[in-house]
VOGU-3710 file (C-alpha; in Angstrom, 3 decimals, decimal comma):
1> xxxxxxxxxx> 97,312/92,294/40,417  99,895/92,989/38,488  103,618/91,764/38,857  106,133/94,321/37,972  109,490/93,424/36,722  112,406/93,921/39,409  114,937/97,114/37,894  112,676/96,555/34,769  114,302/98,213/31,662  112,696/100,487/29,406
11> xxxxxxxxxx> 114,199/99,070/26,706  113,014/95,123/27,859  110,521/93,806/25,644  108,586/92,253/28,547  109,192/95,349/30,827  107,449/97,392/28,015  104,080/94,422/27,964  104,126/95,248/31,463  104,006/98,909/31,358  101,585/98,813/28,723
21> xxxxxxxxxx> 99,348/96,401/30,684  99,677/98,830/33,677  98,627/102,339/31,828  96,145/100,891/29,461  94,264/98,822/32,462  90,469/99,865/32,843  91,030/99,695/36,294  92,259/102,969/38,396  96,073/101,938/39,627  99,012/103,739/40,767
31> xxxxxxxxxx> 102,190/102,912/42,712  103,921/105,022/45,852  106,808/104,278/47,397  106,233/102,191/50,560  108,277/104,621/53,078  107,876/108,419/51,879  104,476/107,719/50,080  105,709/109,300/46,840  103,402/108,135/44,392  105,939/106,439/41,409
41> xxxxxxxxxx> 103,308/106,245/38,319  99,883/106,268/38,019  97,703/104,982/34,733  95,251/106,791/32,699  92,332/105,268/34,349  93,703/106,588/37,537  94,052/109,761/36,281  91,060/110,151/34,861  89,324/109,017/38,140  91,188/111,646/40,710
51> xxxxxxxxxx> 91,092/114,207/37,950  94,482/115,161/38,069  97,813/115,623/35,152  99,878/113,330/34,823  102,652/115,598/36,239  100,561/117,019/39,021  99,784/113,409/40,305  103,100/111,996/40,700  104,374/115,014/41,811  101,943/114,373/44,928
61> xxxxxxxxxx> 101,653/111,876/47,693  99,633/108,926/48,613  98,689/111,029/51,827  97,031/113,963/49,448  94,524/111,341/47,914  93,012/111,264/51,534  91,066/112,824/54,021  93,036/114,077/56,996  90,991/111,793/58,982  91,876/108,595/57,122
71> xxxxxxxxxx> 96,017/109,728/57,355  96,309/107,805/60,388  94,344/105,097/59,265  96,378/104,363/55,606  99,740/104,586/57,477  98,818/102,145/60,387  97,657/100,126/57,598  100,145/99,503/55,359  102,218/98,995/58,166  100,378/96,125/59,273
81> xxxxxxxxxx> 99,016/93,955/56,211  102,269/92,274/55,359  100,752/89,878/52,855  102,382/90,258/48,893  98,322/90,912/47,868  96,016/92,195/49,991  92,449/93,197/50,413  92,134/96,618/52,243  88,615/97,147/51,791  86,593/100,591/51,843
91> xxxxxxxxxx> 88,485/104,076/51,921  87,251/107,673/51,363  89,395/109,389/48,745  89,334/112,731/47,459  89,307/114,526/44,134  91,058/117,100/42,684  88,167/119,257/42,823  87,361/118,459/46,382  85,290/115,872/46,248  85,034/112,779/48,527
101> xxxxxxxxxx> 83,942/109,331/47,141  84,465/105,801/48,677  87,044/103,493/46,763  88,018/99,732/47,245  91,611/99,334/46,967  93,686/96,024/46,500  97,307/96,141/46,898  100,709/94,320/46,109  104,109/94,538/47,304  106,507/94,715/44,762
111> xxxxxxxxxx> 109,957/96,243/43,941  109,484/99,574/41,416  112,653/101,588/40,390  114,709/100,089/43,122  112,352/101,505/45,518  110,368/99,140/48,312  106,893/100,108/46,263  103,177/98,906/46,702  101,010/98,605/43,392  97,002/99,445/44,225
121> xxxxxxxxxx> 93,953/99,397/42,443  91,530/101,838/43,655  87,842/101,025/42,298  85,429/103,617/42,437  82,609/102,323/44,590  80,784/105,581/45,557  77,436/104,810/44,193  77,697/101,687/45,647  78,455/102,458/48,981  76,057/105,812/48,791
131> xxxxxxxxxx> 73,385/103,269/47,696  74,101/100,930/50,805  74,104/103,403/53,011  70,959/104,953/51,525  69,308/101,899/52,435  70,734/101,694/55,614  69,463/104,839/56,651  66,034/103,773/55,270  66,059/100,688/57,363  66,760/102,362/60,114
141> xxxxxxxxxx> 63,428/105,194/59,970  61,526/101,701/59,163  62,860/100,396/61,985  62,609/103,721/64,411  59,090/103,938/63,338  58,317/100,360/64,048  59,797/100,431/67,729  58,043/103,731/68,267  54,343/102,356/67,018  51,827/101,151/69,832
151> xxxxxxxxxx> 51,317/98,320/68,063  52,575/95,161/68,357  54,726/94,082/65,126  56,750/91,205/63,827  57,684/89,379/60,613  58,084/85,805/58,961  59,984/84,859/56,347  58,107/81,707/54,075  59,638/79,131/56,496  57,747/80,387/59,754
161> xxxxxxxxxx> 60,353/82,522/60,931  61,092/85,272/62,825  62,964/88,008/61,148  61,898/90,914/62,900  60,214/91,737/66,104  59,489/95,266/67,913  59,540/95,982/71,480  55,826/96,265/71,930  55,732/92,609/70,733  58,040/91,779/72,713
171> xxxxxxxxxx> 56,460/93,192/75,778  52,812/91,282/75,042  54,531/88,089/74,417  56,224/88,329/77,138  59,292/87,426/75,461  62,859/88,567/74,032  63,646/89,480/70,495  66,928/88,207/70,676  65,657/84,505/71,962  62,677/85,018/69,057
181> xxxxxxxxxx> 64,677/85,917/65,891  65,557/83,159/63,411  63,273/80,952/65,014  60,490/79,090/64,058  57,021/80,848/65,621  55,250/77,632/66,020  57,984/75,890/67,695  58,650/78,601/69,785  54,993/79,457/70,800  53,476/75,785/70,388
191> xxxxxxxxxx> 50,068/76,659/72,070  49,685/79,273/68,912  48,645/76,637/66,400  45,691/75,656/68,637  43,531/78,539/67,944  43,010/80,522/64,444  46,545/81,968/64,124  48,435/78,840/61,871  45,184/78,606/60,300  45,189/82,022/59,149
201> xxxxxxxxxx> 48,649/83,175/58,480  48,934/80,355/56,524  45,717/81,431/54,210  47,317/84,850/53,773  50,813/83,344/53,514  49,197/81,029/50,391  46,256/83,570/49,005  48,509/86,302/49,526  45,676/88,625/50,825  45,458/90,305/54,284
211> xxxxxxxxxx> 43,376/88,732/56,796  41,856/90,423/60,391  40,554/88,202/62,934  40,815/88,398/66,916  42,452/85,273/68,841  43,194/84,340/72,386  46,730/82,783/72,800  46,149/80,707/75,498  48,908/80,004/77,402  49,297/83,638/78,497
221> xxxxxxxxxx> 45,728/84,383/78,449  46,184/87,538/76,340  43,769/88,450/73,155  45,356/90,214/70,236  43,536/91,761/67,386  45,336/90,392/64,410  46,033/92,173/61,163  48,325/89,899/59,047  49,959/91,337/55,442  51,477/89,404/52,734
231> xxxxxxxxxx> 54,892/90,585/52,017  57,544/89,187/49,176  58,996/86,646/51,640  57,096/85,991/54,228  54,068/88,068/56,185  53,916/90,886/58,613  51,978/91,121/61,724  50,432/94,473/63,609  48,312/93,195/66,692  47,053/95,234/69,293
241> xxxxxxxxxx> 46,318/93,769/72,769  42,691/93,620/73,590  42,750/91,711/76,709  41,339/94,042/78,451  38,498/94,703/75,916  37,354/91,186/76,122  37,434/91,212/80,114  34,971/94,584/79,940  33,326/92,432/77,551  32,916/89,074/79,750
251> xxxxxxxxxx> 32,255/91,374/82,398  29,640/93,410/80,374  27,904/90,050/78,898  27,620/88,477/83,285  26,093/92,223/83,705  23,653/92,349/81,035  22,706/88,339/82,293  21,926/89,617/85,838  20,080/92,205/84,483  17,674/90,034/82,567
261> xxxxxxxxxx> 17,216/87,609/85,264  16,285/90,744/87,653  14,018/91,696/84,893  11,994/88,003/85,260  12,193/88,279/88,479  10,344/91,821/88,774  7,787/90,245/86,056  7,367/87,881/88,559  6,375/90,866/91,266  4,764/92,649/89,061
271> xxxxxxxxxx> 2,518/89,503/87,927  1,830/88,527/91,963  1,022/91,858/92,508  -1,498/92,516/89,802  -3,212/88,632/90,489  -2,669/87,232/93,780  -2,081/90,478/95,945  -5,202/91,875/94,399  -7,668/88,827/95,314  -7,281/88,720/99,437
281> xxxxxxxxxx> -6,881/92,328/99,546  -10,369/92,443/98,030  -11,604/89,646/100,502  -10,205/92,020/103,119  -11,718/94,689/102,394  -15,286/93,433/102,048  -15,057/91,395/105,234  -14,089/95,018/106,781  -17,629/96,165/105,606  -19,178/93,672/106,628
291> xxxxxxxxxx> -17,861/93,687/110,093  -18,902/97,779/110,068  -22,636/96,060/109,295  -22,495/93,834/111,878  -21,133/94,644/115,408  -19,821/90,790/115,935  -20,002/87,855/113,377  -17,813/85,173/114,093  -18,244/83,735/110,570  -16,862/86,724/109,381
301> xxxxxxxxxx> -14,073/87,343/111,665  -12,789/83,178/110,342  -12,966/84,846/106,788  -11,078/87,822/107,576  -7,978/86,043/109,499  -8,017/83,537/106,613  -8,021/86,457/104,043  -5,093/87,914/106,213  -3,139/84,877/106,231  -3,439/84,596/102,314
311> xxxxxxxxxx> -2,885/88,329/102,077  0,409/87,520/104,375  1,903/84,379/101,878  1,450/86,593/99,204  3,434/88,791/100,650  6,208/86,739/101,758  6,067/84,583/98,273  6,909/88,947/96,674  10,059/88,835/99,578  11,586/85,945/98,531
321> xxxxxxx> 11,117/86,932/94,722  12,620/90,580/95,949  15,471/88,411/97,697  16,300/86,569/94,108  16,310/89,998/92,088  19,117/91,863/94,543  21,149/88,537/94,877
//
């Protein structure tokens, strides 16, 4: 910042350097008057910047270069930074025309025309700032759209860590985002690296290709169907929980099981049925005619109860199969 003489005289050869340093600066400056705001000069790139005369510029205040909102602001301000240079950071400025753009303005105490004065650059940061805030926005709809998604989500940077985390993730690993972030995944969940999921993100991580695979994380029992996407710095993560999939399927796999052993079983039936039933129940049936031929034959009467008795074992040997089926 520049240093301007104290009662400098026009005449002075090193009171003229200065002025000529001052107006012919790239840089946007101009000077008020520390207690009515009066601005005292103003250089070309200054005036080129706020689009103003020369005349019509110093003829103004450093309260007209502002919005009204920002009055309050720039007077509690100046007010309070009593350093000789100081940093004041972002302000909104206006135009001649109207038009608001964002400006970062340095500023230096300094005695001008016998007047308390404060020198300031004012850079024109607009784009900047517009650009930032561009991005800001757009960081936030990523992030909006990531907290609304069903699907769990979180990112790594190349060193195994967290940068990022959504609350669907957070509510499947049972865990906070605020406890997660910056820290390393693998020391934080050190079950993970018994199963696929080191194994893989570090294939994608390396290949740089997307991998799919479905993993239980043991320690809190839950299954996640993992889709994991190389990124510039790191990977990111979209899981689903499917814990309940791969119950219905345990569940489904014991039913389909019981099934088949019923199914043996009932060969089993059927088989006694079309062999063993078959032969006493024959042996039955011609001892019954035989008994019709002949009023009383004790020989045949033995054959019968011992055909009945067979008939009876089969029987019970088809219960006990029945039994196995329903159990």
């Amino acid at each position: 910042m520049i240093n301007l003489p104290v009662n400098a005289n026009p005449n002075d050869a090193e009171s003229a350097s200065f002025k000529r340093i001052f107006e012919e600066n790239p840089a946007p400056m101009y000077i008020f008057d520390l207690h009515t705001h009066e601005f005292l000069a103003v250089n070309a790139a200054a005036l080129d910047q706020y689009g103003y005369q020369k005349e019509e510029f110093l003829s103004m205040s450093a309260l007209q270069i502002r919005s009204a909102q920002e009055v309050e602001r720039f007077k509690k301000a100046i007010l309070e930074v009593r350093a000789a240079y100081s940093d004041y950071g972002v302000w909104k400025h206006i135009r001649k025309n109207g038009e608001e753009f964002f400006v970062h303005i340095y500023a230096h105490c300094n005695i001008f025309q016998n007047r308390v004065a404060r020198v300031v650059m004012a850079i024109d940061i607009d784009q900047k700032v517009k650009a930032e805030n561009a991005l800001k926005e757009k960081n936030e709809e990523i992030a909006d759209i990531l907290e609304s998604i069903t699907d769990g989500f979180y990112a790594m940077n190349e060193n195994w860590e967290v940068t990022y985390i959504n609350k669907e993730a957070e509510r499947i690993l049972n865990c906070k985002r605020t406890d997660l972030l910056g820290k390393n995944l693998w020391e934080f969940f050190p079950g993970s690296k018994e199963g696929r999921f080191y194994q893989e993100y570090k294939r994608a991580l390396e290949e740089k290709i997307s991998v799919h695979f479905e993993e239980c994380y043991a320690p809190l029992g839950v299954w996640g169907s993992m889709h994991v996407y190389p990124k510039k710095d790191g990977l990111a993560i979209y899981f689903v929980d499917i814990t309940e999939q791969k119950k219905n399927q345990i569940e489904q796999s014991r039913y389909m099981s019981m099934i088949e052993k019923q199914n043996e079983q009932l060969k089993k039936i059927s088989w006694i049925q079309s062999h063993e039933l078959r032969s006493p129940l024959s042996n039955i049936l011609g001892l019954v005619e035989l008994v019709n031929e002949n009023s009383y034959n004790a020989d045949v009467i033995e054959k019968l109860k011992k055909a009945a008795k067979s008939l009876d074992d089969v029987v019970r040997n088809i219960t006990e199969h029945a039994q196995k089926t329903i159990n």
